[in-house]
PAMI-53969 format. One line per 8 residues: number of its first residue (from 0); their letters; for each residue x, y, z of N, C-alpha, C. Coordinates in nm, 3 decimals. Layout:
N
NUM	A	X/Y/Z/X/Y/Z/X/Y/Z ~ ...
//
This chain:
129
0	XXXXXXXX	8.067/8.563/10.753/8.178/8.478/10.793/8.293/8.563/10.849 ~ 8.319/8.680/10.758/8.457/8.737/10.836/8.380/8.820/10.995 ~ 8.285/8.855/11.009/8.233/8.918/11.128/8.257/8.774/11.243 ~ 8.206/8.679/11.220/8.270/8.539/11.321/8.401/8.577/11.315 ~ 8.459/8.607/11.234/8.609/8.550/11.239/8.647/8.653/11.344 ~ 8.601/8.794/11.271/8.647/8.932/11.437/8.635/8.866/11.538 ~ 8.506/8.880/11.590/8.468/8.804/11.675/8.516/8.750/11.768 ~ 8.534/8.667/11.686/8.647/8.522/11.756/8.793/8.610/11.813
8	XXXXXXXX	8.858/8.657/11.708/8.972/8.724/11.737/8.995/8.806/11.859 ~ 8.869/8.905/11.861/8.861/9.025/11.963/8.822/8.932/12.101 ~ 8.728/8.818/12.073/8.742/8.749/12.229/8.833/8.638/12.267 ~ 8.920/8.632/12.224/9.021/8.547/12.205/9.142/8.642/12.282 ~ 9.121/8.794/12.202/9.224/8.845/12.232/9.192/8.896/12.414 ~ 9.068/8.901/12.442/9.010/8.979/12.560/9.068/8.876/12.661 ~ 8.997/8.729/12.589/9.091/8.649/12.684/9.186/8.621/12.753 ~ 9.314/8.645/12.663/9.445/8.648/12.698/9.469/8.788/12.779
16	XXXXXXXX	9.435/8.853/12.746/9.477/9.038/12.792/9.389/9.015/12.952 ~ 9.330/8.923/12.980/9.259/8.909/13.110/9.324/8.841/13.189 ~ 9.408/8.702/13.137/9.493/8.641/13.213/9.510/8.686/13.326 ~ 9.541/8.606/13.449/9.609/8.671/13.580/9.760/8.689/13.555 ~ 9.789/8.792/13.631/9.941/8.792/13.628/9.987/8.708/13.825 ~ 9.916/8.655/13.858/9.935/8.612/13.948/9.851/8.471/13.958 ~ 9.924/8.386/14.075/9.827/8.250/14.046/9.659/8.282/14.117 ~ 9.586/8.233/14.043/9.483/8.242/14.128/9.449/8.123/14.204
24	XXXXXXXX	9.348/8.150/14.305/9.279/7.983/14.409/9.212/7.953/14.341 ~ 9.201/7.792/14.349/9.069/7.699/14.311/8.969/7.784/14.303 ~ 8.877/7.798/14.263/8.724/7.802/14.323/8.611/7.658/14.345 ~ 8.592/7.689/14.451/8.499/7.598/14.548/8.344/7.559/14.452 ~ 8.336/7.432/14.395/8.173/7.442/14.359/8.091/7.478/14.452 ~ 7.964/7.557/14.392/7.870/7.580/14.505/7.796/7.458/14.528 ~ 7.749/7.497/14.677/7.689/7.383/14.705/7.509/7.349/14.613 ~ 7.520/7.207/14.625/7.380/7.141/14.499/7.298/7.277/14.569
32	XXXXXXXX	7.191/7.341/14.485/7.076/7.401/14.485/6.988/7.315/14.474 ~ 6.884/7.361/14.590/6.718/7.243/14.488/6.605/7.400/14.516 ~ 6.605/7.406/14.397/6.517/7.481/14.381/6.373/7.505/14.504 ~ 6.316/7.586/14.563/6.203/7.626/14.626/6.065/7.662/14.553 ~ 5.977/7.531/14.501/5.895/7.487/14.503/5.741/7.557/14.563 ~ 5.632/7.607/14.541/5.526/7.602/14.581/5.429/7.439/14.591 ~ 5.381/7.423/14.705/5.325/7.298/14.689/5.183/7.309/14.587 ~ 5.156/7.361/14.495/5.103/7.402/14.367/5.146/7.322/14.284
40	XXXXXXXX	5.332/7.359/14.247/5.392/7.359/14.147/5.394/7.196/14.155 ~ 5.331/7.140/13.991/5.359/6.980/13.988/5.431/6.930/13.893 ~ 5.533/7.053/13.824/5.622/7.015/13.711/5.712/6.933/13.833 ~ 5.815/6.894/13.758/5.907/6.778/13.754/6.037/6.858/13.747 ~ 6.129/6.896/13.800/6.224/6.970/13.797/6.374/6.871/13.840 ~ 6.470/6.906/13.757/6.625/6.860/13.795/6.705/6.932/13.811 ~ 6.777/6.967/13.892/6.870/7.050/13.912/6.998/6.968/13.922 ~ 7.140/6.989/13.900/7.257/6.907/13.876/7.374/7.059/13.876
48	XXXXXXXX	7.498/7.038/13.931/7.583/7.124/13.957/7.715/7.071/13.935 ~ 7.793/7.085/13.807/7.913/7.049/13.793/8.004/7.084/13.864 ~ 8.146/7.041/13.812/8.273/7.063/13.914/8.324/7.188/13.866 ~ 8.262/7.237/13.820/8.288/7.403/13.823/8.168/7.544/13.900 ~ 8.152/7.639/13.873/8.083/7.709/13.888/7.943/7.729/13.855 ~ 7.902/7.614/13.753/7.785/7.587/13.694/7.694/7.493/13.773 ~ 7.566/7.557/13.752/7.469/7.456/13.778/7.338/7.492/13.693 ~ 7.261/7.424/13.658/7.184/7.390/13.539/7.057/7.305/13.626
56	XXXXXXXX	6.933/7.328/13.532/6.816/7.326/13.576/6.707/7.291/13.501 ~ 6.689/7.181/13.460/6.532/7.133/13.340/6.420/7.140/13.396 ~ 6.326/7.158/13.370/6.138/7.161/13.412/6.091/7.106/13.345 ~ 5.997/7.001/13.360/5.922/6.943/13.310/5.779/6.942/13.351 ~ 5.694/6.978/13.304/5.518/7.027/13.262/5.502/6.949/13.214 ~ 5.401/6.864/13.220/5.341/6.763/13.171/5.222/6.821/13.138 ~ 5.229/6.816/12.959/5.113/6.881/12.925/5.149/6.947/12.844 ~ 5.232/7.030/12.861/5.307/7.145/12.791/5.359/7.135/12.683
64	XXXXXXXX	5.370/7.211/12.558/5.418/7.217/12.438/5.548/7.302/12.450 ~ 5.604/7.316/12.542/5.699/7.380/12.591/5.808/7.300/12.615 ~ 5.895/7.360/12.623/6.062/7.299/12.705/6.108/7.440/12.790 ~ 6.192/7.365/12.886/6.265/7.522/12.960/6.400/7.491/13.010 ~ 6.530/7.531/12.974/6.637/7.491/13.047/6.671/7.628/13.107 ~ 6.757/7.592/13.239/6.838/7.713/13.290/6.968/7.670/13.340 ~ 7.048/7.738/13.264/7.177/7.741/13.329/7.245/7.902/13.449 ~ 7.328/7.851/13.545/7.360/7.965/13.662/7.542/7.956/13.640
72	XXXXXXXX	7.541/8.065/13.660/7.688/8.064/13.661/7.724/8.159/13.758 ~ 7.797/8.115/13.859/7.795/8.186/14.044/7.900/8.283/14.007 ~ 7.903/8.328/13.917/8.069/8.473/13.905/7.951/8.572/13.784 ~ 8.045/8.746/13.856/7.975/8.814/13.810/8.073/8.919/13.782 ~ 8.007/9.066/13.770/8.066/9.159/13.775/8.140/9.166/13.887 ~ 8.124/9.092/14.045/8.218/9.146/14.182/8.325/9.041/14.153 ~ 8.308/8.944/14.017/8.465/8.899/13.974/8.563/8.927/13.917 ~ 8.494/9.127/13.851/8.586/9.098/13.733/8.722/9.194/13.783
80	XXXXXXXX	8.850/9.144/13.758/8.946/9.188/13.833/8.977/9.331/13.789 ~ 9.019/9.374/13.851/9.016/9.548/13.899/9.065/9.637/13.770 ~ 9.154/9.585/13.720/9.250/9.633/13.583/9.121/9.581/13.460 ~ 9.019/9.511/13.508/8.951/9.509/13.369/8.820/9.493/13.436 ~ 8.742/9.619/13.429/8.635/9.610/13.461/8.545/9.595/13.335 ~ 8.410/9.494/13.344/8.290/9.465/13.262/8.321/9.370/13.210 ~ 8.433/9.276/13.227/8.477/9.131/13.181/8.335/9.050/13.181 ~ 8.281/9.051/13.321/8.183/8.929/13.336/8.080/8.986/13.220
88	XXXXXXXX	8.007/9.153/13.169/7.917/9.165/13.091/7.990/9.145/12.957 ~ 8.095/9.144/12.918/8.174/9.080/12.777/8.148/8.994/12.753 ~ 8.173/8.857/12.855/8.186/8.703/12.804/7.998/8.695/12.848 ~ 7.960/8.771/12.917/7.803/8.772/12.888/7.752/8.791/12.728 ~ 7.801/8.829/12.681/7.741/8.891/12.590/7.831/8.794/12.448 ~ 7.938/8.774/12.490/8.033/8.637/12.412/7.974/8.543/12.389 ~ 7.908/8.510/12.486/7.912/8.322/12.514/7.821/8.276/12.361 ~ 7.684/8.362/12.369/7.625/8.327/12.227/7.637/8.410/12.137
96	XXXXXXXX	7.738/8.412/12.101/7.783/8.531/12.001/7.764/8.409/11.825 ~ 7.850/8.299/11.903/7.879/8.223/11.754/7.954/8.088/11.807 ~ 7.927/7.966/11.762/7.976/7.874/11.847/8.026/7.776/11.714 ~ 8.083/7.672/11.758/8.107/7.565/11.632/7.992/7.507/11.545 ~ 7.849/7.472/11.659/7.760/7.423/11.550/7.699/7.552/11.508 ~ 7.708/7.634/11.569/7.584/7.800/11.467/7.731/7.887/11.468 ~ 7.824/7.832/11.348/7.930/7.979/11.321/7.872/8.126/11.307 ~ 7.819/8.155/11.214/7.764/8.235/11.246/7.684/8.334/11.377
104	XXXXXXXX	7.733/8.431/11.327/7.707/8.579/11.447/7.541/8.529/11.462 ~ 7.508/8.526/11.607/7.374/8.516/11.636/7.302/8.379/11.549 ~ 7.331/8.335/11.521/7.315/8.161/11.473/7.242/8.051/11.553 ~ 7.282/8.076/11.660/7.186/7.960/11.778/7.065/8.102/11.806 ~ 7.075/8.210/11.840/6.924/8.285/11.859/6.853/8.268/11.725 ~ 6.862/8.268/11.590/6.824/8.300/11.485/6.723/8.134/11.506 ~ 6.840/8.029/11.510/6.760/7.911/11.582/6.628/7.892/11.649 ~ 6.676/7.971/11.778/6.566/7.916/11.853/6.420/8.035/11.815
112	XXXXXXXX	6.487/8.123/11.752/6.350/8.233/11.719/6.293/8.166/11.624 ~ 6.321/8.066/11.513/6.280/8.006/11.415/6.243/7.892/11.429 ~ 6.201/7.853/11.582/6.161/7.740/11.624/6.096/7.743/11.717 ~ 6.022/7.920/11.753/5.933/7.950/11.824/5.972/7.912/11.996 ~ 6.106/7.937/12.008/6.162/8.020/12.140/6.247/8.135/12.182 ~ 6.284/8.135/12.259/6.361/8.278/12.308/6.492/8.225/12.397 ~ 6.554/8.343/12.397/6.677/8.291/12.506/6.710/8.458/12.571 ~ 6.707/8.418/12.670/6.776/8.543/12.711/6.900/8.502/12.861
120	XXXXXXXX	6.933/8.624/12.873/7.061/8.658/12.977/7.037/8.769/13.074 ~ 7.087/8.717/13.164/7.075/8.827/13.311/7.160/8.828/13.396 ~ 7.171/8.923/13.455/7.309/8.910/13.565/7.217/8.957/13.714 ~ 7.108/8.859/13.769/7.080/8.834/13.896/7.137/8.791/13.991 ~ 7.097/8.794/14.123/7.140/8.628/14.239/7.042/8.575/14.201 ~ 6.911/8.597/14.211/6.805/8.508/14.175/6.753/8.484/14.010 ~ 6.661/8.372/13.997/6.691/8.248/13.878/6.524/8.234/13.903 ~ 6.433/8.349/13.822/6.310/8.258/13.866/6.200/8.210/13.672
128	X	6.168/8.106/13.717/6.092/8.053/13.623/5.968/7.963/13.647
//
């Protein structure tokens, strides 16, 4: 419990210490993706792109004892501003650190390893599955 609590603190604090000191622009959603397909491939795929930087991706196999989600997030390391370099591999490495429903440090991986999946993270342009 107190290791969440660091945690929390030290990215809380990274947060603020990242702030702009200047205003920044909108950023532009990217435009919808539809994934590129082999005429093979007969899963069932959705792709959907919020009003932010995100866009997200389900597959569906029919047949399969499987599930697969993917989420993209279009900012990287060529975002992270100059006075703080490795921001984007921080909140990489943040995001599933510990959340409200799995407080606990590593809590949603401990999850999905105990339910016979995996999760992982990458800092590509390309997204293949």
């Amino acid at each position: 419990m107190r290791a969440a609590r660091v945690a929390s603190v030290l990215f809380v604090a990274g947060i603020v210490a990242c702030q702009a000191t200047e205003p920044v622009n909108p950023v532009e959603p990217p435009p919808p993706v539809e994934p590129i397909k082999s005429p093979n491939d007969k899963r069932d795929t959705a792709t959907s792109c919020c009003r932010t930087t995100f866009a997200r991706s389900l597959i569906h196999a029919p047949g399969s004892d499987r599930a697969a989600a993917a989420v993209s997030i279009a900012r990287g390391s060529d975002h992270d501003p100059d006075e703080h370099p490795g921001l984007a591999h921080f909140v990489e490495h943040m995001l599933l650190i510990a959340t409200e429903k799995y407080p606990e440090v590593d809590g949603f991986t401990d999850f999905v390893g105990k339910n016979g999946g995996s999760r992982s993270t990458r800092r590509a342009r390309r997204s293949w599955w």
